[in-house]
C-alpha positions as CSV (number, residue, x, y, z in Angstrom):
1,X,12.2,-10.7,-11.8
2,X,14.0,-9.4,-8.8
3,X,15.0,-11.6,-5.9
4,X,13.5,-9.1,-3.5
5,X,10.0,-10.1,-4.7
6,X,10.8,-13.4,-2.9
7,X,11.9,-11.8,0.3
8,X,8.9,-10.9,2.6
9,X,9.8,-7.4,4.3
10,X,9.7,-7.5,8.6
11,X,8.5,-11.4,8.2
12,X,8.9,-12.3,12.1
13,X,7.5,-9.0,13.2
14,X,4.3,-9.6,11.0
15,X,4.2,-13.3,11.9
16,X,4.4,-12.2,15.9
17,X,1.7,-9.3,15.7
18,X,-0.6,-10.7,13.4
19,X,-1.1,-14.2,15.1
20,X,-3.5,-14.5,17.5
21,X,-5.2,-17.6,17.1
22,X,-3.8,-20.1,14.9
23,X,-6.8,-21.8,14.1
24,X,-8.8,-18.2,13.0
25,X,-9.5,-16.5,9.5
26,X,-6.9,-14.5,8.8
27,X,-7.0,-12.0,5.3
28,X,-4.2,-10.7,3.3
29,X,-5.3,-7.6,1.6
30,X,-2.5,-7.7,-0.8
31,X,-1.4,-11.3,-1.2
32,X,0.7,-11.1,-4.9
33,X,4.4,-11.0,-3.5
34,X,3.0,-14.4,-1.9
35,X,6.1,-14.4,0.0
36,X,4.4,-13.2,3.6
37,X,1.6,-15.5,2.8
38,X,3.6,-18.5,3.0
39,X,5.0,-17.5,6.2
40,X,1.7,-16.9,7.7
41,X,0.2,-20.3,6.6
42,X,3.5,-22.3,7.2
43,X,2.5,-20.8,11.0
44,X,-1.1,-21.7,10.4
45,X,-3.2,-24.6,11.6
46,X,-4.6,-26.4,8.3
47,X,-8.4,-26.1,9.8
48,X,-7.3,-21.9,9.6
49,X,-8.7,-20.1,7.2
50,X,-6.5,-18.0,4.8
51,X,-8.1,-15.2,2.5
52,X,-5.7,-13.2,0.0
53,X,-6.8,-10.2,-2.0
54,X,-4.9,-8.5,-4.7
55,X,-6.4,-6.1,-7.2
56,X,-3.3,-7.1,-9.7
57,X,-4.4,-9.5,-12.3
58,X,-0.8,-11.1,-13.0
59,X,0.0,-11.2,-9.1
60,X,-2.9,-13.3,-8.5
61,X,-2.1,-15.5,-10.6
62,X,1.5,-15.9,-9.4
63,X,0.2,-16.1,-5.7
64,X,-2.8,-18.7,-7.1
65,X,0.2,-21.0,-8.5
66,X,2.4,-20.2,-5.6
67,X,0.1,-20.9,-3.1
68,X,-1.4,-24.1,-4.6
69,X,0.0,-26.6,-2.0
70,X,-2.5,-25.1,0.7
71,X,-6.2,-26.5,0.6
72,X,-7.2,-23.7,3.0
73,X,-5.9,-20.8,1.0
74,X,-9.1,-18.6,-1.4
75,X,-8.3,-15.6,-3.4
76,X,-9.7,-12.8,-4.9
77,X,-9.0,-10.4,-7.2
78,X,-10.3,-7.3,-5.4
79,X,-9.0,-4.4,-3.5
80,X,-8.4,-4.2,0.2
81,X,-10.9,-1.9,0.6
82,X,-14.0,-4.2,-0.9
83,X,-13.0,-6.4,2.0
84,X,-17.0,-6.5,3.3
85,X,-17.8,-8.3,-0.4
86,X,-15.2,-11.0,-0.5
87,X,-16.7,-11.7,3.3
88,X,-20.0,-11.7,2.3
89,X,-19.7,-14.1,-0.5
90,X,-17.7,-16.7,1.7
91,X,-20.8,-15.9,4.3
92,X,-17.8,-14.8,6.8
93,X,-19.4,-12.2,9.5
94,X,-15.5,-11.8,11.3
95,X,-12.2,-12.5,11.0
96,X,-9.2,-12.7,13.6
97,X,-6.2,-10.5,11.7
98,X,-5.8,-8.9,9.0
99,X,-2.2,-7.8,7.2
100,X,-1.6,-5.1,4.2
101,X,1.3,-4.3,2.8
102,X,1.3,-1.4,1.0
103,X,2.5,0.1,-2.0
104,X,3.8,-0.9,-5.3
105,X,5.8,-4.9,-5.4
106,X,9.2,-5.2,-6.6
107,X,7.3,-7.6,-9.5
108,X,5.6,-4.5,-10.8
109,X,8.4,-2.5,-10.6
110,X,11.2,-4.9,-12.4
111,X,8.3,-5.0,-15.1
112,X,8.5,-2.5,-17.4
113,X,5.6,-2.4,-19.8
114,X,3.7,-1.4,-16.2
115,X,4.8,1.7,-16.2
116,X,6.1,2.0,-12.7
117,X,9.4,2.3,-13.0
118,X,11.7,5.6,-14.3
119,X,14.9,3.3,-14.7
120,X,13.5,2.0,-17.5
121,X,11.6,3.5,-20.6
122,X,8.6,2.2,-21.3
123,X,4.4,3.3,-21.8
124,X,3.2,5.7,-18.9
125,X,0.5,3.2,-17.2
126,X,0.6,2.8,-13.8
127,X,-2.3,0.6,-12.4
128,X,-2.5,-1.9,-10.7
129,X,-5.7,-2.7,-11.7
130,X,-5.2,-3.1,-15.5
131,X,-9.4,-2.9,-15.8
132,X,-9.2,0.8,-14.8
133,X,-10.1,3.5,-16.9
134,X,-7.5,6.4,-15.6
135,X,-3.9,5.8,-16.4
136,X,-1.0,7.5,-15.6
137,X,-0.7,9.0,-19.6
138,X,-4.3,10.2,-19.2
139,X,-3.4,12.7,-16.1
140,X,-0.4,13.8,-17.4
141,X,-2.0,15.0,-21.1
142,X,-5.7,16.0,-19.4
143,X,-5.0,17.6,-16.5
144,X,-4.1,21.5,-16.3
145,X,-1.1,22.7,-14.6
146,X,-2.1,23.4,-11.9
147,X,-4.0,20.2,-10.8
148,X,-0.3,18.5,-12.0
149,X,1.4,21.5,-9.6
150,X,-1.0,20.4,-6.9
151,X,-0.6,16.7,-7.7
152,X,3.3,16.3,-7.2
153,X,3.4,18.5,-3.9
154,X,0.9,16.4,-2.3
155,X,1.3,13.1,-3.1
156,X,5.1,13.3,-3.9
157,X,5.9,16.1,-1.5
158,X,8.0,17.6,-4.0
159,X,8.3,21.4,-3.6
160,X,9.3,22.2,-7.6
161,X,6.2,21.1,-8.7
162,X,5.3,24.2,-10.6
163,X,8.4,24.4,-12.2
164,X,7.6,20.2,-13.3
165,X,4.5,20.4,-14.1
166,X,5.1,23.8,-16.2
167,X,7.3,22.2,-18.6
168,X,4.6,19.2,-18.7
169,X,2.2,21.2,-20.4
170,X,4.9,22.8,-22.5
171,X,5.9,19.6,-23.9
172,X,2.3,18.3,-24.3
173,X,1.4,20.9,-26.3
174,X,3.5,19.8,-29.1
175,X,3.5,16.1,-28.7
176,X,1.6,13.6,-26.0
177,X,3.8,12.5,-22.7
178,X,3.2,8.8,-23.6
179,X,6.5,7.3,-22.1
180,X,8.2,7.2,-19.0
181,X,11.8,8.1,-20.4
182,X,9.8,11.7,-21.7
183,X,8.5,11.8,-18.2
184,X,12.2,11.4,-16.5
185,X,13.9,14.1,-19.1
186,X,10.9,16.4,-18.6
187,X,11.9,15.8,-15.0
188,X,15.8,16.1,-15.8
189,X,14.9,19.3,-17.3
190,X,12.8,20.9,-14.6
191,X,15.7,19.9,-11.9
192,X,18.8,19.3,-13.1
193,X,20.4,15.9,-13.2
194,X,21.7,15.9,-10.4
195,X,18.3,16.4,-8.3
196,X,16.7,13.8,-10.6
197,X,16.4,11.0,-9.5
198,X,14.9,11.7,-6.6
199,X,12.7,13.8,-8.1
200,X,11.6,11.3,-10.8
201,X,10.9,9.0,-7.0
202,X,8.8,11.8,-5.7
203,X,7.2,12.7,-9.0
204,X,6.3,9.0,-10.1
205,X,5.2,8.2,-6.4
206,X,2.8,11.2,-7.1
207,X,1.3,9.8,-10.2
208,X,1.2,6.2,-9.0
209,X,-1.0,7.1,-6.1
210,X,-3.5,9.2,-7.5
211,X,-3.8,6.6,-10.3
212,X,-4.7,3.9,-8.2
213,X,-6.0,6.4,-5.4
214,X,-3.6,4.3,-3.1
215,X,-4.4,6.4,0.1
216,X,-8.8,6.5,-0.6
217,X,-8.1,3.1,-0.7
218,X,-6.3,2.3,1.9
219,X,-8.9,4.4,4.4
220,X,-11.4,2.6,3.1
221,X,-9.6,-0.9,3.7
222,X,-8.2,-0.1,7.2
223,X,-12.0,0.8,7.9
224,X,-13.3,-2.4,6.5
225,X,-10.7,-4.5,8.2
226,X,-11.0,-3.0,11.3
227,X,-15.1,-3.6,11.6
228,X,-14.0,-7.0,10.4
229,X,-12.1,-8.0,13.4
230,X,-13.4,-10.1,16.3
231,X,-12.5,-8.7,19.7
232,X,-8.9,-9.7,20.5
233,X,-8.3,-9.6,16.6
234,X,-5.0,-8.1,15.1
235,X,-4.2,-5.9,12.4
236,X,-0.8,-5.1,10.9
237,X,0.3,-2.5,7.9
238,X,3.6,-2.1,6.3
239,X,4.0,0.9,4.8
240,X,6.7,2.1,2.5
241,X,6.2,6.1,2.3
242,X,5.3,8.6,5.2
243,X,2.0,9.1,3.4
244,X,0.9,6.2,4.1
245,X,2.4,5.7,7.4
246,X,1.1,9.0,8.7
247,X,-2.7,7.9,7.6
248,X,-2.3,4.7,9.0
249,X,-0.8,6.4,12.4
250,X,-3.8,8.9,12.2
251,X,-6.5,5.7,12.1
252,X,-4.9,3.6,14.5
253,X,-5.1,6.5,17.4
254,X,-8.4,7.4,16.3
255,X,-9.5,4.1,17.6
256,X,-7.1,4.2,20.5
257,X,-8.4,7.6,22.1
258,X,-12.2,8.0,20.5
259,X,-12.4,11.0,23.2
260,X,-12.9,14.3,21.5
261,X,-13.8,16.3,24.6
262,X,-11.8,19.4,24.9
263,X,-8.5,19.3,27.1
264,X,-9.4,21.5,29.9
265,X,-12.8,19.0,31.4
266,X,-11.0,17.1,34.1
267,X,-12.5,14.0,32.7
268,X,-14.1,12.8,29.5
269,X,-18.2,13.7,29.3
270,X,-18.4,12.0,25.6
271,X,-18.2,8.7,26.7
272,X,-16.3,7.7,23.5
273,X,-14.3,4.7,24.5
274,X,-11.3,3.1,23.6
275,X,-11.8,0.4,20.4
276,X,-8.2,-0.2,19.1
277,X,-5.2,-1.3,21.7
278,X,-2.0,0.3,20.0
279,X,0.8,-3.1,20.2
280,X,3.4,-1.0,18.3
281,X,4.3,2.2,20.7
282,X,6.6,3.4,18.2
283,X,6.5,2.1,13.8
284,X,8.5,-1.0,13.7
285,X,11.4,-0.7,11.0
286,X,13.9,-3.0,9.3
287,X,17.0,-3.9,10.8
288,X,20.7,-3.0,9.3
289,X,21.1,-6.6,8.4
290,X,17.6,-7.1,6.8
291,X,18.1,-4.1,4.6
292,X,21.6,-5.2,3.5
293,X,20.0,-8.5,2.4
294,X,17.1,-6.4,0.7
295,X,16.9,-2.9,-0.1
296,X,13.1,-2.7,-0.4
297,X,12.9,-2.7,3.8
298,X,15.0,0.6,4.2
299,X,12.0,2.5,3.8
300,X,9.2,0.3,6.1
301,X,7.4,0.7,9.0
302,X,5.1,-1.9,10.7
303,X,2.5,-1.1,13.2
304,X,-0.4,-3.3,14.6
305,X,-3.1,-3.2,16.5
306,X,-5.7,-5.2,18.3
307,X,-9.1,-4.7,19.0
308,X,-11.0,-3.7,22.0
């Protein structure tokens, strides 16, 4: 297990924007890394109440042990975005903040037989959610090339994904891509070793969000969190890819400035107002020392808002 799993990414920056009201509901969306979770509740009064999500089987688990010290602590195995059903079944109508943070842990990556990583070789799986039907293997051997071209340029923004996905199908013709070491020399192949690595970042980022259909979801749960909120209530994201960041961005402004009258009226005739107050003018990222302690929080950017 990598010590990074223990190291909650921008922890006094989520603390500050997410707290509100110490004695409110608060919800984690994706509590398995545990570690900003007991940050939050150490900041917590114990009549607060503490709701954790995490579609990830094994990282509830380790969060339910974890966390086992605080009486006002419930989790859930369930996505972010089935927020409204968790609610309903604790008969909560509103909550005061909600946090995600995004993306794959540092837990899923270190283990292998998940399928995440490229470091290591291991079976092509990819979810999170080991009850879902789609894995990464079945993408790679169903679909046709260019639904794989089409795949790794949006989701991986990788601009040789015809040449990738071309020798995909090549090789699949004559065997099944099962494993993630044929997936990196398919990769090495395509690019050169030189370019692989990065590739093999772009291309697997590619496969891991369509697989769990990572940004759907996270739409969906920024939506649900958001009607959530009480007035005055918080929400924070961390995201770890400008995919994410840029959809997060995107919804936060959307709720900022409602207005969709065209630029030229002298004043707004749609009467659209303002739901979301922006806290974070600019993404909040890591500082040089925090990413010399952990690696993971070169990449991050925090942004929260409160609503109207």
């Amino acid at each position: 297990m990598s010590d990074n799993y223990h190291i909650p990414v921008l922890a006094e920056a989520v603390r500050r924007y997410l707290i509100a009201d110490k004695k409110g509901i608060y919800v984690d969306g994706t509590v398995g890394g545990w570690g900003h979770a007991k940050l939050l509740l150490k900041d917590l009064d114990r009549e607060a109440v503490f709701i954790g999500l995490d579609q990830d089987g094994d990282a509830l688990e380790f969060a339910t042990k974890t966390l086992a010290d605080f009486p006002n602590v419930y989790l859930y195995r369930a996505n972010f975005a089935d927020l409204h059903s968790v609610l309903d079944e604790r008969d909560i109508t509103s909550i005061h903040g909600a946090f995600l943070d995004l993306g794959v842990s540092s837990r899923q990556i270190d283990n292998a037989a998940r399928g995440f990583s490229f470091m290591q070789d291991a079976p092509l799986d990819m979810r999170m959610n080991r009850d879902s039907e789609i894995s990464a293997v079945d993408i790679l051997n169903e679909w046709s090339q260019e639904q794989l071209a089409d795949l790794f340029y949006r989701f991986g923004e990788e601009r040789r994904s015809r040449r990738i996905a071309a020798r995909v199908v090549r090789v699949r013709s004559s065997q099944p891509v099962l494993r993630t070491g044929q997936l990196r020399e398919i990769i090495e192949r395509s690019v050169g070793k030189q370019a692989a690595l990065k590739t093999c970042a772009r291309v697997f980022q590619a496969l891991r969000i369509e697989v769990n259909q990572e940004l759907r979801r996270l739409e969906e749960g920024l939506h649900a969190a958001f009607d959530a909120l009480l007035p005055g209530g918080r929400i924070v994201v961390l995201s770890y890819h400008s995919l994410e960041d840029r959809r997060t961005k995107e919804f936060f402004r959307s709720k900022a400035d409602p207005c969709h009258c065209p630029p030229e009226l002298p004043q707004c005739i749609c009467g659209k107002k303002p739901q979301l107050k922006i806290l974070t003018r600019r993404a909040v990222k890591a500082s040089e020392q925090e990413i010399a302690i952990n690696s993971r929080a070169r990449s991050v950017r925090l942004r929260a808002g409160e609503k109207l």
